[in-house]
Every structure is written in structure tokens, then in C-alpha cells.
C-alpha positions, 0 to 999 in steps of 0.5 A: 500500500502506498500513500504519496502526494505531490504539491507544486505552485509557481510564482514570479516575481518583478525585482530591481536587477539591472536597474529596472523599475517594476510595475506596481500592480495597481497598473498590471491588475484590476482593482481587488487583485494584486500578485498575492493572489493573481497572476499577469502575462505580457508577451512581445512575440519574439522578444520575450515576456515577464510574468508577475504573481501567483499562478496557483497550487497543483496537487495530485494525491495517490493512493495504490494498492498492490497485491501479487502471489507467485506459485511454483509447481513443477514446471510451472510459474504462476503469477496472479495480481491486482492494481488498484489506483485512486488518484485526486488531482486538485488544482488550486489557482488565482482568482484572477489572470491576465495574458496580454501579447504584443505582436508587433507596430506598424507604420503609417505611410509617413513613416511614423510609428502607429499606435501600438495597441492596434496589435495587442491581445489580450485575455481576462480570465477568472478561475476557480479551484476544482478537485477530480478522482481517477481511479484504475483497477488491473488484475492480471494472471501468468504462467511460465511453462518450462515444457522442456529443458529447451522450450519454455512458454509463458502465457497469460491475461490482463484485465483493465477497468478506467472508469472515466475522470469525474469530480469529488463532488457534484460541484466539482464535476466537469460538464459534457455536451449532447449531440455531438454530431450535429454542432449545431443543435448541441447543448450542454449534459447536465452536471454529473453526466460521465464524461464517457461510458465505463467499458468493462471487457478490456481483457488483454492476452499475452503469449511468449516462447523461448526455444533453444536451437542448438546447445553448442558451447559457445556458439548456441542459438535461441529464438524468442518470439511473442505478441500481446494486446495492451490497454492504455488509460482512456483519459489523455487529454481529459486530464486537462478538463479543469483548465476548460468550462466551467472551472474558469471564463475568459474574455477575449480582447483582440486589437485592444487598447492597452492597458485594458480599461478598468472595465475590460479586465475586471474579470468575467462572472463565472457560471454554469450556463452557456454561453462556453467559450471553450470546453473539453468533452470526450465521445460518449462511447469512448473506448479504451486505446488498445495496441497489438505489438508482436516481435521474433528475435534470433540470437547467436552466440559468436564465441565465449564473449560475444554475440549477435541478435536480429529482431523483428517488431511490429506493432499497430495500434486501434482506437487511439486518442485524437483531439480535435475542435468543433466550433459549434458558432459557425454553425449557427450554434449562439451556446458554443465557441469552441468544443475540444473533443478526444475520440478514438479516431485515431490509428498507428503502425510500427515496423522495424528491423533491429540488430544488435552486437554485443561483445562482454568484456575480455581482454580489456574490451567491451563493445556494444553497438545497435542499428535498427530501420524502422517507420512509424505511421499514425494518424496523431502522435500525441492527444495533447495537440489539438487538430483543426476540423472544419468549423461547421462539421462535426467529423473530418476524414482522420486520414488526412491526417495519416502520415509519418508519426511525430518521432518517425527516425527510419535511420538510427545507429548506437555504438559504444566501446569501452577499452582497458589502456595497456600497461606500457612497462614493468617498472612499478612507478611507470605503473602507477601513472600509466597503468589502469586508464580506460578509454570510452568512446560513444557513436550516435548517427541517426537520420531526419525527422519528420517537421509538420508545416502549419499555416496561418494561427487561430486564436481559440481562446486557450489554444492556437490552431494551425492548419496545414497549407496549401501547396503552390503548384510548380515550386520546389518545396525545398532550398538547397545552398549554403547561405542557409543554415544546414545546407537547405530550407523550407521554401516559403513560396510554395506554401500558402495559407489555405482558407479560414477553417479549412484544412490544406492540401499538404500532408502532415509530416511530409517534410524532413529536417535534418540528421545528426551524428556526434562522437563522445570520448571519455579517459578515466582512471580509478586511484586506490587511496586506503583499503577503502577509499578511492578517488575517481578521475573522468575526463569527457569530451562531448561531440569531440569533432564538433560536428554541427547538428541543427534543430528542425527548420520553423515550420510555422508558415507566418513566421518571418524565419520560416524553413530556417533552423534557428537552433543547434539539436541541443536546443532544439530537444530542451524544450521551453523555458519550464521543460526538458533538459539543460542543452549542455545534458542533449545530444547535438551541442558544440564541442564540450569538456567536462573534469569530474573527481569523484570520492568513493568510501 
């Protein structure tokens, strides 16, 4: 049994560093808020922003129950198991927030700057605290049969129940809609209605072998093989419904004077009744994703240290998470801006060839080294980003959408070496400062990934929805020379932004940008202080030729750097400001150095 629980709160905060002079919050909020207890956004589009206050509390309580027994009989291992999880995510935030984006001035024909507020956006929000339950249950049962010395089979079932998320209380609560498949006469469920229906027949099979072919010493072979059905959580996205009606209400202000009239950022009463500017909901008959995986592998031993494996693994995956939007107004519906909707409209394929070389240490080497050729095809590669439909129907073909998954890389090579230096010399001094040195040496090679060209931004409140274009017919779709950083670019001519709600006729993920390959060394050597101390010294040179490796080209079509990388690979796999790893920690950086002494007793 396990109890945990997690809090997370953010706050900023405008000081004097630099000899700036911070805005006092009778400017930035409204009068009754303050950053005790609301939270401002002021974004220049490709300058930067600040931000100032309290964005609220996060917390997610777990509790976990876990049982397991195991009984062995004869030849045979049985498992059996249950998994119960009850989570209560709660999600305390400011009773008042403000995003406000300056994108840009422009100038009369004079010369002479506008006014500035012509370009603003801004956004009024008000929140309120919620408090939801998820709750998963597993029970699973599996045999390892040992038929023979040679052949062992292990066979098995897993059943999964996920009912979907719902509040504590009937006040927490999120809403849903009915009639989802006419937007135009959509209305909102009453309160307590499930986000989806529970299904209960999610019962998973699983199978696996093992056969020895052939037991000579040192050079034997073994076939594996196995496949199975697996259930993931039907929730996704929906895990966000807090962050939609009714739990806060925005007012939306574009082309605004700023700062924004006393009256224009109070912010807006919050309710339960239409009009909904933006709501998540889920098909009613959602069901569980489900994947099929099935592989077969070959390993050879090549000698008493080393051996070889070549693998085949499939996979496809059925009635996967897709996010989408509806936007009911624009079929005449006055109760509806926006519906965020996760179905299972989605699909995926995976098939790849992988080998595999290992050779254990002897003689002062140890080498692994891996290639594998694969592609991924889907139809989404993610829940979390939403997919633009036509703003009157209801449904769009999801096969418009089928094309190179998101992290598609056909190419991908991995090789590492670990070499004990020989001792040059017998003398005992010679010894103890060149004796037990090793060298480490790392290859990564992998080819492009796949970049999705979006076209024109449309504001929906809380997201911005980009469509694909459409191609320019007789226009190469990319430029090669060497002004461009990586050698090539996007050719902004032959794209242009299709019509507002419509979904262009390229493809997604047609494009390419750009492969990487980085070499890593590393010398080390262990000294022996006492009996039990050491000292650990590591010299690591990273990306040691200083191969340049860059990000992929920005594909957002209005952007002024559109087709170019801006960035190196390292940069571009940090992620924002909030997420991912430092880009000294990621491949695809200048050349580095590290020293490291570590102590050990």
C-alpha cells in the first residue's frame, strides 16, 4: 500500500536587477487583485515576456494498492495480481489572470510609428479551484511453462477497468455536451453526466516462447518470439478538463487598447450556463486505446564473449486518442465557441528491423553497438495537440491526417566501446601513472525527422490552431545552398495559407529536417587511496569533432524565419523555458569538456 502526494505552485516575481523599475500592480491588475493572489502575462512575440504573481497550487494525491502471489509447481510459474489506483488531482489557482501579447507596430505611410495597441491581445480570465478522482483497477494472471529443458512458454491475461475522470463532488464535476454530431443543435449534459461510458471487457492476452536451437558451447542459438494486446488509460487529454468550462471564463480582447480599461479586465462572472467559450468533452462511447505489438528475435552466440541478435517488431495500434475542435458558432450554434473533443479516431503502425552486437568484456574490451530501420505511421502522435476540423462539421476524414508519426527516425545507429589502456612497462612507478586508464568512446548517427508545416494561427481562446497549407503548384518545396543554415530550407513560396477553417492540401509530416551524428570520448582512471577509499578521475569530451547538428527548420508558415533552423539539436530537444533538459545534458551541442573527481568510501 502506498500513500504519496505531490504539491507544486509557481510564482514570479518583478525585482530591481539591472536597474529596472517594476510595475506596481495597481497598473498590471484590476482593482481587488494584486500578485498575492493573481497572476499577469505580457508577451512581445519574439522578444520575450515577464510574468508577475501567483499562478496557483497543483496537487495530485495517490493512493495504490498492490497485491501479487507467485506459485511454483513443477514446471510451472504462476503469477496472479491486482492494481488498484485512486488518484485526486486538485488544482488550486488565482482568482484572477491576465495574458496580454504584443505582436508587433506598424507604420503609417509617413513613416511614423502607429499606435501600438492596434496589435495587442489580450485575455481576462477568472478561475476557480476544482478537485477530480481517477481511479484504475488491473488484475492480471501468468504462467511460465518450462515444457522442456529447451522450450519454455509463458502465457497469460490482463484485465483493465478506467472508469472515466469525474469530480469529488457534484460541484466539482466537469460538464459534457449532447449531440455531438450535429454542432449545431448541441447543448450542454447536465452536471454529473460521465464524461464517457465505463467499458468493462478490456481483457488483454499475452503469449511468449523461448526455444533453444542448438546447445553448442559457445556458439548456441535461441529464438524468442511473442505478441500481446495492451490497454492504455482512456483519459489523455481529459486530464486537462479543469483548465476548460466551467472551472474558469475568459474574455477575449483582440486589437485592444492597452492597458485594458478598468472595465475590460475586471474579470468575467463565472457560471454554469452557456454561453462556453471553450470546453473539453470526450465521445460518449469512448473506448479504451488498445495496441497489438508482436516481435521474433534470433540470437547467436559468436564465441565465449560475444554475440549477435536480429529482431523483428511490429506493432499497430486501434482506437487511439485524437483531439480535435468543433466550433459549434459557425454553425449557427449562439451556446458554443469552441468544443475540444478526444475520440478514438485515431490509428498507428510500427515496423522495424533491429540488430544488435554485443561483445562482454575480455581482454580489456567491451563493445556494444545497435542499428535498427524502422517507420512509424499514425494518424496523431500525441492527444495533447489539438487538430483543426472544419468549423461547421462535426467529423473530418482522420486520414488526412495519416502520415509519418511525430518521432518517425527510419535511420538510427548506437555504438559504444569501452577499452582497458595497456600497461606500457614493468617498472612499478611507470605503473602507477600509466597503468589502469580506460578509454570510452560513444557513436550516435541517426537520420531526419519528420517537421509538420502549419499555416496561418487561430486564436481559440486557450489554444492556437494551425492548419496545414496549401501547396503552390510548380515550386520546389525545398532550398538547397549554403547561405542557409544546414545546407537547405523550407521554401516559403510554395506554401500558402489555405482558407479560414479549412484544412490544406499538404500532408502532415511530409517534410524532413535534418540528421545528426556526434562522437563522445571519455579517459578515466580509478586511484586506490586506503583499503577503502578511492578517488575517481573522468575526463569527457562531448561531440569531440564538433560536428554541427541543427534543430528542425520553423515550420510555422507566418513566421518571418520560416524553413530556417534557428537552433543547434541541443536546443532544439530542451524544450521551453519550464521543460526538458539543460542543452549542455542533449545530444547535438558544440564541442564540450567536462573534469569530474569523484570520492568513493
Amino acid at each position: 500500500m502506498n500513500y504519496s502526494n505531490n504539491r507544486v505552485g509557481i510564482r514570479y516575481a518583478l525585482d530591481h536587477f539591472g536597474g529596472a523599475d517594476p510595475i506596481p500592480d495597481s497598473v498590471l491588475f484590476p482593482p481587488g487583485f494584486s500578485s498575492a493572489n493573481s497572476s499577469y502575462t505580457f508577451t512581445i512575440v519574439g522578444a520575450g515576456q515577464f510574468a508577475d504573481g501567483n499562478f496557483g497550487i497543483d496537487e495530485q494525491r495517490q493512493l495504490n494498492l498492490v497485491d501479487n502471489l507467485s506459485v511454483i509447481k513443477a514446471s510451472h510459474q504462476l503469477k496472479v495480481g491486482v492494481d488498484y489506483r485512486w488518484l485526486t488531482p486538485f488544482s488550486s489557482r488565482g482568482p484572477y489572470g491576465q495574458l496580454a501579447e504584443f505582436s508587433g507596430m506598424s507604420t503609417d505611410p509617413g513613416g511614423a510609428l502607429s499606435s501600438p495597441t492596434t496589435a495587442l491581445f489580450a485575455d481576462s480570465i477568472a478561475h476557480q479551484s476544482d478537485a477530480l478522482i481517477s481511479q484504475n483497477f488491473s488484475l492480471y494472471a501468468e504462467d511460465t511453462w518450462k515444457i522442456t529443458p529447451r522450450l519454455t512458454l509463458v502465457y497469460g491475461l490482463r484485465w483493465d477497468v478506467n472508469p472515466p475522470l469525474k469530480g469529488k463532488n457534484l460541484a466539482n464535476d466537469p460538464f459534457t455536451v449532447e449531440g455531438l454530431n450535429n454542432p449545431s443543435t448541441m447543448t450542454l449534459a447536465p452536471r454529473g453526466s460521465p464524461l464517457y461510458t465505463t467499458t468493462y471487457g478490456n481483457v488483454a492476452p499475452r503469449l511468449g516462447l523461448a526455444y533453444q536451437l542448438r546447445e553448442r558451447s559457445n556458439w548456441g542459438s535461441v529464438l524468442r518470439a511473442g505478441g500481446g494486446m495492451f490497454y492504455d488509460l482512456g483519459s489523455g487529454s481529459l486530464g486537462g478538463v479543469s483548465s476548460y468550462f466551467p472551472y474558469s471564463a475568459t474574455k477575449v480582447f483582440s486589437l485592444w487598447p492597452f492597458p485594458l480599461s478598468p472595465q475590460d479586465a475586471a474579470p468575467p462572472l463565472l457560471t454554469v450556463s452557456p454561453p462556453v467559450l471553450n470546453i473539453l468533452v470526450a465521445d460518449p462511447n469512448l473506448k479504451l486505446p488498445r495496441t497489438y505489438q508482436w516481435n521474433i528475435a534470433l540470437e547467436q552466440s559468436l564465441g565465449s564473449s560475444q554475440s549477435l541478435s536480429l529482431t523483428y517488431v511490429g506493432a499497430v495500434g486501434r482506437d487511439l486518442l485524437r483531439s480535435t475542435v468543433l466550433n459549434p458558432a459557425s454553425a449557427g450554434n449562439p451556446d458554443f465557441d469552441f468544443v475540444f473533443l478526444t475520440d478514438n479516431s485515431a490509428t498507428s503502425n510500427y515496423n522495424a528491423l533491429q540488430l544488435r552486437f554485443q561483445r562482454r568484456f575480455w581482454k580489456g574490451l567491451h563493445a556494444l553497438a545497435s542499428y535498427s530501420f524502422s517507420h512509424s505511421i499514425d494518424i496523431s502522435s500525441t492527444d495533447a495537440a489539438f487538430a483543426y476540423l472544419d468549423p461547421v462539421s462535426s467529423v473530418t476524414n482522420p486520414n488526412t491526417d495519416r502520415g509519418d508519426s511525430d518521432f518517425d527516425i527510419r535511420h538510427s545507429l548506437t555504438a559504444a566501446v569501452i577499452y582497458e589502456l595497456p600497461i606500457l612497462g614493468t617498472h612499478n612507478v611507470i605503473n602507477k601513472i600509466l597503468g589502469h586508464w580506460s578509454l570510452d568512446g560513444f557513436l550516435f548517427i541517426r537520420s531526419a525527422p519528420p517537421v509538420n508545416i502549419v499555416g496561418a494561427q487561430i486564436s481559440a481562446g486557450v489554444a492556437v490552431l494551425m492548419p496545414r497549407p496549401d501547396i503552390t503548384p510548380g515550386l520546389p518545396l525545398v532550398l538547397y545552398g549554403s547561405q542557409y543554415p544546414g545546407g537547405k530550407a523550407f521554401n516559403p513560396a510554395a506554401f500558402v495559407p489555405p482558407p479560414i477553417g479549412q484544412q490544406g492540401d499538404l500532408g502532415r509530416n511530409v517534410l524532413r529536417g535534418f540528421g545528426a551524428w556526434q562522437t563522445d570520448l571519455a579517459l578515466q582512471r580509478q586511484f586506490h587511496v586506503t583499503k577503502g577509499i578511492t578517488l575517481r578521475f573522468r575526463a569527457e569530451f562531448f561531440n569531440v569533432f564538433n560536428h554541427p547538428s541543427f534543430g528542425s527548420p520553423n515550420n510555422v508558415l507566418s513566421s518571418p524565419l520560416f524553413g530556417q533552423s534557428t537552433q543547434t539539436l541541443a536546443n532544439s530537444l530542451a524544450g521551453g523555458n519550464n521543460a526538458g533538459f539543460s542543452p549542455l545534458y542533449q545530444i547535438g551541442g558544440p564541442r564540450s569538456i567536462q573534469l569530474a573527481l569523484k570520492l568513493q568510501f
